[in-house]
C-alpha positions in Angstrom: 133.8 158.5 134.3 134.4 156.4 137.5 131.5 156.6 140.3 132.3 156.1 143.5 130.7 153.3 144.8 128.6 155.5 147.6 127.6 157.7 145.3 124.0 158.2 145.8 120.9 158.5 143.2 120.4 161.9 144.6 124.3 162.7 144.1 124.0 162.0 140.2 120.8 163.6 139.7 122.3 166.7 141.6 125.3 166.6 139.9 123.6 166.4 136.5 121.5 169.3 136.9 118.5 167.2 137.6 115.9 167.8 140.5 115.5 164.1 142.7 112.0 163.8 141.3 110.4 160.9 140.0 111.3 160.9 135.9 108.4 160.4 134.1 109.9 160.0 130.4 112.8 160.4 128.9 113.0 160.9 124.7 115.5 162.5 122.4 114.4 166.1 122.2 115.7 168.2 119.1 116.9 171.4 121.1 116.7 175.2 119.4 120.1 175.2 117.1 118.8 172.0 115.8 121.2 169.5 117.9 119.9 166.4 119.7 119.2 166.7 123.1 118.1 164.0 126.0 114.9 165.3 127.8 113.6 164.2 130.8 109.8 164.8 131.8 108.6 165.5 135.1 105.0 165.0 136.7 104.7 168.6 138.2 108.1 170.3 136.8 109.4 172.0 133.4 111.3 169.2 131.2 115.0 169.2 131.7 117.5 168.2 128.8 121.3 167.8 128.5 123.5 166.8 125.7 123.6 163.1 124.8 126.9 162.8 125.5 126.4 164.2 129.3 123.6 162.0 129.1 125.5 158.5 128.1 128.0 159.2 131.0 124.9 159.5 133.1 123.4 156.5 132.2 127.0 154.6 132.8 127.1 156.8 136.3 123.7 154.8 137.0 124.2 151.5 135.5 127.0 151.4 138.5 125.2 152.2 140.9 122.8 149.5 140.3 119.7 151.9 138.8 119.4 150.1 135.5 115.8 150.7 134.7 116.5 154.9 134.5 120.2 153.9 132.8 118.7 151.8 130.1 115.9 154.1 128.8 118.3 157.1 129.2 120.9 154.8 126.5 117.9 153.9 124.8 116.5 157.8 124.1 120.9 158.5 123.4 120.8 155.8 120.9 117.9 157.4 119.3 118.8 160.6 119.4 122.3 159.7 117.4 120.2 157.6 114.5 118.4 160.8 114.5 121.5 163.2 114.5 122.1 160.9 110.9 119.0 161.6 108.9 
């Protein structure tokens, strides 16, 4: 996935299903069938979780755009969730 290089913080968050809110956490969440999920925490709003590989391209999406902090602890929670997805 190539981002365009004005491609705003709000754009990816709106294009990934995600409100522009502060994220509070974000952890590998085992969904309902038993699959690995990203899930992202909000102060005042329901979680929100997508698959880990939606996530990764996310995390690349941000990394481009210069918001490395978000980008690293979303790869962090995908590399996680995969060593989990193993056991």
């Amino acid at each position: 996935m190539t981002t365009n290089p004005m491609t705003t913080l709000h754009a990816l968050m709106q294009d990934n299903g995600l409100p522009n809110r502060p994220i509070l956490l974000v952890e590998p969440h085992r969904g309902d069938h038993g699959v690995w999920r990203i899930k992202f925490s909000y102060d005042d709003l329901e979680p929100l979780s997508m698959d880990a590989q939606q996530a990764s391209e996310f995390a690349i999406s941000l990394h481009q755009i210069g918001e490395d902090e978000i980008a690293s602890e979303i790869d962090e929670a995908v590399g996680r969730a995969k060593h989990y997805g193993t056991m």
